[in-house]
N, CA, C and O atoms as a GROMACS GRO file, in nm:
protein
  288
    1UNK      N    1  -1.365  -0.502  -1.264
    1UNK     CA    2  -1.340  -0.407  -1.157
    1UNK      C    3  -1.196  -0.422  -1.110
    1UNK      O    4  -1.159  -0.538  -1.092
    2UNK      N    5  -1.104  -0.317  -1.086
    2UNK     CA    6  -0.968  -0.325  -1.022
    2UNK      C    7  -1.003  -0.284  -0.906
    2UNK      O    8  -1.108  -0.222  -0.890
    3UNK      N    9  -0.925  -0.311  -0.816
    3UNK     CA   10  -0.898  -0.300  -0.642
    3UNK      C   11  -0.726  -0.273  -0.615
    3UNK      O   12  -0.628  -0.348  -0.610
    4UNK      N   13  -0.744  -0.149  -0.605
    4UNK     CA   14  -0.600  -0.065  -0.560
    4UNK      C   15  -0.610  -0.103  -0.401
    4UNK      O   16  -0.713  -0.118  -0.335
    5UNK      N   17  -0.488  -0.114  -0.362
    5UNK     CA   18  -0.488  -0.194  -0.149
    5UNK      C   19  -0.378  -0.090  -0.132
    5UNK      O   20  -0.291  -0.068  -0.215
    6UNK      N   21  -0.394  -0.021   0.005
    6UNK     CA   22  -0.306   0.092   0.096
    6UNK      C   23  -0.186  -0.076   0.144
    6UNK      O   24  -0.219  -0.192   0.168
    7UNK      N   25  -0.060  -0.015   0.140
    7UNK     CA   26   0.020  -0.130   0.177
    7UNK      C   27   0.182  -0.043   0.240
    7UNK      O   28   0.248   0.033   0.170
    8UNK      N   29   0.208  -0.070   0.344
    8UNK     CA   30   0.290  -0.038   0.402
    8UNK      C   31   0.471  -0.033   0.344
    8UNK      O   32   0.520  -0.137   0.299
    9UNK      N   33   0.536   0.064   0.349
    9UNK     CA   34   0.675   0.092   0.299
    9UNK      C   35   0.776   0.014   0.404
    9UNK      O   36   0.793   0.050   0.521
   10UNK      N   37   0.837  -0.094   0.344
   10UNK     CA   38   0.893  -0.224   0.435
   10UNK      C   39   1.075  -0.120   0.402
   10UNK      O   40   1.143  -0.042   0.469
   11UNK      N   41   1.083  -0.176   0.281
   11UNK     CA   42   1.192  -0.144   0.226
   11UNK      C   43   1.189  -0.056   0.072
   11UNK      O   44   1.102  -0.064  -0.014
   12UNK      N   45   1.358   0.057   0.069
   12UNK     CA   46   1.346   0.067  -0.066
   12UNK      C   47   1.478   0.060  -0.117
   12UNK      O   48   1.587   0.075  -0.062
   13UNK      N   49   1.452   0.037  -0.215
   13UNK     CA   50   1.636   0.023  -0.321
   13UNK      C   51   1.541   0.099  -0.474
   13UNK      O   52   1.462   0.047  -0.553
   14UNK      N   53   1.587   0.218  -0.465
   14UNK     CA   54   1.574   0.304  -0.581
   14UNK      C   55   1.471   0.286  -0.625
   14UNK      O   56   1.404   0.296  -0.522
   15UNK      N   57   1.392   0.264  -0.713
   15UNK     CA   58   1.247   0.304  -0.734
   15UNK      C   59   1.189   0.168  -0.703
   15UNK      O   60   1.070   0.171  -0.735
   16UNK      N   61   1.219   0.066  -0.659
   16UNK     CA   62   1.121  -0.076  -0.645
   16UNK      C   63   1.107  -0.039  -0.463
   16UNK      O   64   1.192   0.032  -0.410
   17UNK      N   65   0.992  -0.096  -0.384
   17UNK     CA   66   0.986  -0.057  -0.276
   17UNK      C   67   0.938  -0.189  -0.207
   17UNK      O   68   0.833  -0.219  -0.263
   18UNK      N   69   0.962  -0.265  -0.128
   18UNK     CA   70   0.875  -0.375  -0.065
   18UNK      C   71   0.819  -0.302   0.038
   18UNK      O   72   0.847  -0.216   0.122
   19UNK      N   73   0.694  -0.396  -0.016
   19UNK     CA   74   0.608  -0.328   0.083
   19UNK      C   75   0.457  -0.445   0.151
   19UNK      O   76   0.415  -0.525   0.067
   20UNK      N   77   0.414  -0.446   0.238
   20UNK     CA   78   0.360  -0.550   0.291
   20UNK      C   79   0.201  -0.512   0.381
   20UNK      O   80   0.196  -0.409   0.448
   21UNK      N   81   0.111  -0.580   0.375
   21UNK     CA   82  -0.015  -0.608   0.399
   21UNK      C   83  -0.066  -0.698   0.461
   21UNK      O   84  -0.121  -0.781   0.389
   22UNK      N   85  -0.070  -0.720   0.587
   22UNK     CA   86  -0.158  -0.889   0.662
   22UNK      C   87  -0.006  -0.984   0.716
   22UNK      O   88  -0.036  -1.052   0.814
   23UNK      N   89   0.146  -1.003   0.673
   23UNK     CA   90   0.232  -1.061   0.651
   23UNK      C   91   0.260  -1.048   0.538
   23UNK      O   92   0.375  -1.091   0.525
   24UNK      N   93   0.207  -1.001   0.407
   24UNK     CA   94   0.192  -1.067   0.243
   24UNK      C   95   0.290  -0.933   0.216
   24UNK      O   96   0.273  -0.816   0.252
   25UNK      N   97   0.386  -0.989   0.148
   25UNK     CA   98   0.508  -0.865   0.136
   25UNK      C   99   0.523  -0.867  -0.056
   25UNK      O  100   0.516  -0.980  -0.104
   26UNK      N  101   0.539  -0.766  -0.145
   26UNK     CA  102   0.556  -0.770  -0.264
   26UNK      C  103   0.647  -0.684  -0.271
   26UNK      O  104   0.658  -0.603  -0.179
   27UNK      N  105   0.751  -0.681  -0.404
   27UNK     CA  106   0.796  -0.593  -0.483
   27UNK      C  107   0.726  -0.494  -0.618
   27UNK      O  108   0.689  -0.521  -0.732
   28UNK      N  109   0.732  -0.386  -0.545
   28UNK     CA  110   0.664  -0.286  -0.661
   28UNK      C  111   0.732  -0.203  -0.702
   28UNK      O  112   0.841  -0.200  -0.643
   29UNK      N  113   0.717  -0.107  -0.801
   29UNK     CA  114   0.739   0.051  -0.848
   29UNK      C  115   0.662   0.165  -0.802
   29UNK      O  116   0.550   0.203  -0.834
   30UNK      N  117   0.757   0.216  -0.714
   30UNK     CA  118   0.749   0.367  -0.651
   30UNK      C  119   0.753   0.486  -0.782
   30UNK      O  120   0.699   0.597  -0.775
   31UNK      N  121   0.811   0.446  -0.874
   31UNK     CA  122   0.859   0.537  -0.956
   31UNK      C  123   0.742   0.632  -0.986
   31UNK      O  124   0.784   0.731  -1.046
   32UNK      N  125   0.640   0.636  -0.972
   32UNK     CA  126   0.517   0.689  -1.045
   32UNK      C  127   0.481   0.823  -0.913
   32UNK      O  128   0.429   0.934  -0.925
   33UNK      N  129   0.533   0.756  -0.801
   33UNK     CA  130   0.449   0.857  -0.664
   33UNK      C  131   0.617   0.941  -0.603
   33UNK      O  132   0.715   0.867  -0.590
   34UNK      N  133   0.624   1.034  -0.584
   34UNK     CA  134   0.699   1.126  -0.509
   34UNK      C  135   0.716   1.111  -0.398
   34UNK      O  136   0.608   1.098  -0.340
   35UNK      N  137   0.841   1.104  -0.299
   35UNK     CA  138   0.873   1.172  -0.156
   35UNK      C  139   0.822   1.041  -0.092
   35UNK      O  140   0.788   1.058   0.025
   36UNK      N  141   0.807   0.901  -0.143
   36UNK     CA  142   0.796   0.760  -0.085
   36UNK      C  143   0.918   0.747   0.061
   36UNK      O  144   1.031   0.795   0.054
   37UNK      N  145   0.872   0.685   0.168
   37UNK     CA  146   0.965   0.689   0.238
   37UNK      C  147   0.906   0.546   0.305
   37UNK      O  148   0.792   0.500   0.295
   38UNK      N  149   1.045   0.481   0.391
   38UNK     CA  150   1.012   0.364   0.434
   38UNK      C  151   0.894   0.412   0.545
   38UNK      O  152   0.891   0.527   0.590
   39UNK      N  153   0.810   0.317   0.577
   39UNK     CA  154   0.717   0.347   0.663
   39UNK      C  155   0.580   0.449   0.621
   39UNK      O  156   0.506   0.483   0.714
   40UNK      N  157   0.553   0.492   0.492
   40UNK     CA  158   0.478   0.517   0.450
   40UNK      C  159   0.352   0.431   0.352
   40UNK      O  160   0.385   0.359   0.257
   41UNK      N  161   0.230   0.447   0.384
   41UNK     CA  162   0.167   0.382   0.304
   41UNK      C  163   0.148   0.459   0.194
   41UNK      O  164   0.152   0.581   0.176
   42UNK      N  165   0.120   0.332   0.098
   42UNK     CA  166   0.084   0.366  -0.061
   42UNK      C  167  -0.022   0.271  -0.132
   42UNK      O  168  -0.027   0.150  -0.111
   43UNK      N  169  -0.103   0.340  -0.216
   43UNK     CA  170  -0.178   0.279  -0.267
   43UNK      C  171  -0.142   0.210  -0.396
   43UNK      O  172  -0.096   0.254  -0.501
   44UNK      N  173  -0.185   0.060  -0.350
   44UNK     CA  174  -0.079  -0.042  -0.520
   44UNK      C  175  -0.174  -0.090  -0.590
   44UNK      O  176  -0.274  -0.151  -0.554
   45UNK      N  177  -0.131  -0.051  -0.715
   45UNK     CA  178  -0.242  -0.121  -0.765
   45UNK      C  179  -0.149  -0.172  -0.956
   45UNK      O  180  -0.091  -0.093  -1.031
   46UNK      N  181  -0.168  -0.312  -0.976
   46UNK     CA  182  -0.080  -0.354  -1.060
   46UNK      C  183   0.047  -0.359  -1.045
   46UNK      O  184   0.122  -0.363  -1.142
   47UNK      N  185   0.112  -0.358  -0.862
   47UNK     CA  186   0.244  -0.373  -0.924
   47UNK      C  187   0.317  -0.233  -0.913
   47UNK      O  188   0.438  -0.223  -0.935
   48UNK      N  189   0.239  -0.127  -0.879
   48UNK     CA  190   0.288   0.025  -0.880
   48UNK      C  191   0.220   0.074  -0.760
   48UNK      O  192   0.113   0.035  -0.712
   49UNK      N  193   0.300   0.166  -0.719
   49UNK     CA  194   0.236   0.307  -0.562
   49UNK      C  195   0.151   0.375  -0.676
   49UNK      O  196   0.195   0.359  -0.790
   50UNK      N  197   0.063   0.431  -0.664
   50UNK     CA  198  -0.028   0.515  -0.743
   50UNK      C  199  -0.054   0.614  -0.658
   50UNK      O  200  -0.096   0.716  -0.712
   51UNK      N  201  -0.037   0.620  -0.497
   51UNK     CA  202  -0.068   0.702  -0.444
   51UNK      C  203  -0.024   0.680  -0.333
   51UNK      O  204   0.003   0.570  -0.283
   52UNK      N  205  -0.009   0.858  -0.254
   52UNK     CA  206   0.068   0.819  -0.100
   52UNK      C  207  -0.057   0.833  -0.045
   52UNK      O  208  -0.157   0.886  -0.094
   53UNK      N  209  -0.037   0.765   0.088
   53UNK     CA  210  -0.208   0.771   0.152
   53UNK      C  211  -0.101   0.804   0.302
   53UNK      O  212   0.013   0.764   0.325
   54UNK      N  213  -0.205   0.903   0.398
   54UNK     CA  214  -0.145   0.905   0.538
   54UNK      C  215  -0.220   0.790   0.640
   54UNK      O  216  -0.331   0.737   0.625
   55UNK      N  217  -0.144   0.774   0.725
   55UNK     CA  218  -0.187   0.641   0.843
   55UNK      C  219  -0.306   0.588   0.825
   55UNK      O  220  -0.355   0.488   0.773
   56UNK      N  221  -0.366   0.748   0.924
   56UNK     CA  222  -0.472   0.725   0.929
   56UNK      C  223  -0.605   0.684   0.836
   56UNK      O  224  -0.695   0.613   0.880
   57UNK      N  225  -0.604   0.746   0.688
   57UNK     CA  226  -0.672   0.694   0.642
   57UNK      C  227  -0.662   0.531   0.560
   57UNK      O  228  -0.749   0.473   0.496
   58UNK      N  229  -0.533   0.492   0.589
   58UNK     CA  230  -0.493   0.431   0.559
   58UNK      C  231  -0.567   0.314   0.619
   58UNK      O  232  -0.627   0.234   0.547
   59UNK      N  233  -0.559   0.300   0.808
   59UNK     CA  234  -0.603   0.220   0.855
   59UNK      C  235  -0.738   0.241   0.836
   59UNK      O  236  -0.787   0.130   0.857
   60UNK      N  237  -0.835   0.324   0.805
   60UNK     CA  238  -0.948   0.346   0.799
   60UNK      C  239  -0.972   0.271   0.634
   60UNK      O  240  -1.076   0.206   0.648
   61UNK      N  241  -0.948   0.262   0.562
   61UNK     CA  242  -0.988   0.204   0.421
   61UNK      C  243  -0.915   0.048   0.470
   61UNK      O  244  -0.989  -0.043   0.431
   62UNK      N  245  -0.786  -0.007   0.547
   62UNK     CA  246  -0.774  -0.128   0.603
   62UNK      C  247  -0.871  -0.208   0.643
   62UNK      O  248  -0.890  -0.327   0.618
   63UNK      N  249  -0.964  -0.096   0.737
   63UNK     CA  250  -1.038  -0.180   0.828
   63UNK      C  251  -1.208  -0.204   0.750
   63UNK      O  252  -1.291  -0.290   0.778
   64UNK      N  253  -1.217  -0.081   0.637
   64UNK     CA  254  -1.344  -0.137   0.557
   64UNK      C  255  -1.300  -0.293   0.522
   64UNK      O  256  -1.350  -0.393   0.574
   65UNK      N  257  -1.215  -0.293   0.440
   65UNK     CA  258  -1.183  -0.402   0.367
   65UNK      C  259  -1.172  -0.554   0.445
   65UNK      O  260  -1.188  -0.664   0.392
   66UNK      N  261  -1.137  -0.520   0.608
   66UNK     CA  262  -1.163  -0.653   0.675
   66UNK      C  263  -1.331  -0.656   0.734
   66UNK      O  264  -1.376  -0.760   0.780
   67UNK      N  265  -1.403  -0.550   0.728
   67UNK     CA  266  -1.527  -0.572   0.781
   67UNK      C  267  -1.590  -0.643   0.635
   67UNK      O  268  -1.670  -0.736   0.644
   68UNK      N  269  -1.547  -0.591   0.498
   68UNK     CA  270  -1.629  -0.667   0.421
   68UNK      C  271  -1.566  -0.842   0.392
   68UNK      O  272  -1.608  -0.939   0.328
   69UNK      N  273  -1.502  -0.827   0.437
   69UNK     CA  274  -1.392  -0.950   0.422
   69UNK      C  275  -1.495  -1.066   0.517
   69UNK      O  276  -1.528  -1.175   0.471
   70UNK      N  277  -1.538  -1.011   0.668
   70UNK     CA  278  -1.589  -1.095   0.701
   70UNK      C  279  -1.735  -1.039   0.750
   70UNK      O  280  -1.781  -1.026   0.864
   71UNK      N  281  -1.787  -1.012   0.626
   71UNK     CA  282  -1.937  -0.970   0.634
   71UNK      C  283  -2.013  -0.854   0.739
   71UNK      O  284  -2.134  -0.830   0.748
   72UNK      N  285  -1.877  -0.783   0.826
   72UNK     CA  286  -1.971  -0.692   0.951
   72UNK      C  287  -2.028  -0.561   0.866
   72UNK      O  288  -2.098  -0.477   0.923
   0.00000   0.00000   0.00000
């Protein structure tokens, strides 16, 4: 099973984007998703944005992932 995570647009320098989750900050490739901007979430999965996601659902698929995280 893969698990793609919504992760926040920290920084960008041309198609690599840091971007960060909980404190946990990575370097990825934007190159694949369009119209990336700092402060946008994206969905990563391997290392790549695969998808732009808006806030809100953003925090809404966040907050599944900490209710299963700690069993609510």
């Amino acid at each position: 099973m893969c698990l793609a995570v919504p992760m926040r647009v920290k920084k960008i320098n041309k198609n690599i984007a840091e971007v960060e989750l909980s404190g946990i900050s990575r370097n990825i490739d934007i190159s694949l998703v369009k119209g990336v901007n700092v402060g946008d979430y994206v969905i990563v999965h391997a290392g790549f944005a695969i998808q732009k996601l808006n806030k809100k659902d953003a925090k809404a698929t966040l907050r599944i992932f900490s209710e299963m995280r700690n069993g609510t």
